[in-house]
C-alpha positions as a printed Julia matrix, in Angstrom:
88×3 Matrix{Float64}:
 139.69   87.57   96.38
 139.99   91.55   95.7
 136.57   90.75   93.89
 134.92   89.29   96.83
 136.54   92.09   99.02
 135.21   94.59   96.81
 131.27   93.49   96.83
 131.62   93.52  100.54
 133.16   96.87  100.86
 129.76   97.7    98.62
 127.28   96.3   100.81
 128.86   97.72  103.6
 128.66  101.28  101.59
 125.35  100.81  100.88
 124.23   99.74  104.71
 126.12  102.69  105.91
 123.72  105.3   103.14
 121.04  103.88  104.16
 121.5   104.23  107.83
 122.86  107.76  106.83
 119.24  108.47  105.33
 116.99  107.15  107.64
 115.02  109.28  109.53
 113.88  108.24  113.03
 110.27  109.05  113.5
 108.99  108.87  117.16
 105.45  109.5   118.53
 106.6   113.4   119.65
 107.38  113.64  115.73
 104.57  112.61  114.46
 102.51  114.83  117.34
 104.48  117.75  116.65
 102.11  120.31  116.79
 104.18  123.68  116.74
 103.69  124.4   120.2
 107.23  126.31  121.56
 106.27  128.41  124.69
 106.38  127.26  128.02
 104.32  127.86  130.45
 104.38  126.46  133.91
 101.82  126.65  136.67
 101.18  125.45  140.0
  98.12  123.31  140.36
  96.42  121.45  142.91
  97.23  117.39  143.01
  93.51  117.43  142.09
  93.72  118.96  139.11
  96.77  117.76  137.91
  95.5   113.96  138.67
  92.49  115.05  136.38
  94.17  116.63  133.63
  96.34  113.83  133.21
  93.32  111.27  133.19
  91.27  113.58  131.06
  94.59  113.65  128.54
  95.13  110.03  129.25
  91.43  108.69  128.33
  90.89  111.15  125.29
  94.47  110.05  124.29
  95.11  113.69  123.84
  98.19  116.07  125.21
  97.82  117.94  128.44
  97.92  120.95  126.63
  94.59  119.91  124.48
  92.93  119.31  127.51
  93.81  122.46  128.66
  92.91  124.39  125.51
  89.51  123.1   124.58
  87.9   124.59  127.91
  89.95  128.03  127.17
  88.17  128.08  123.7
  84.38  127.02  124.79
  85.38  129.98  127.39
  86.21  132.35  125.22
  83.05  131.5   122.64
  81.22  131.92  125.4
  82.3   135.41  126.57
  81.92  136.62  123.29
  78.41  135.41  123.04
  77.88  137.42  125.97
  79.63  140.67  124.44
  77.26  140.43  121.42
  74.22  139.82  124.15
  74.8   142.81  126.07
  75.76  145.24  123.18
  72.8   143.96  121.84
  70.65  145.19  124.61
  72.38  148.81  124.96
């Protein structure tokens, strides 16, 4: 019987390591993207309704949305920089 008890008290053991060791790995783990500031805004119900489609569609995160129009902007000015010093 002390046998028996023993082989369960090592299951057990061994259930209670491997629950100890597993790692729960949910979808803002595996999209963690180092992002850590805040930064809060008030928008129009417009917008917001369209950012969240636009994040929704392109199954991306509202801040992607948000940060691929602030890069194309930025490109852009800079083209414009080079443009004008360009001309002078």
């Amino acid at each position: 019987m002390k046998k028996k008890l023993n082989i369960e008290e090592n299951k057990l053991n061994n259930k209670i390591e491997e629950i100890k060791k597993y790692k729960k790995i949910d979808a803002r783990t595996i999209r963690r993207t180092g992002r850590i500031v805040q930064f809060a805004t008030s928008v129009t119900i417009d917008f917001d309704r369209t950012i969240r489609e636009l994040a929704r569609e392109e199954n991306l995160m509202i801040c992607e949305v948000l940060e691929r129009p602030i890069e194309a902007y930025i490109r852009e000015r800079k083209s414009k920089f080079k443009r004008k010093q360009k001309n002078n």
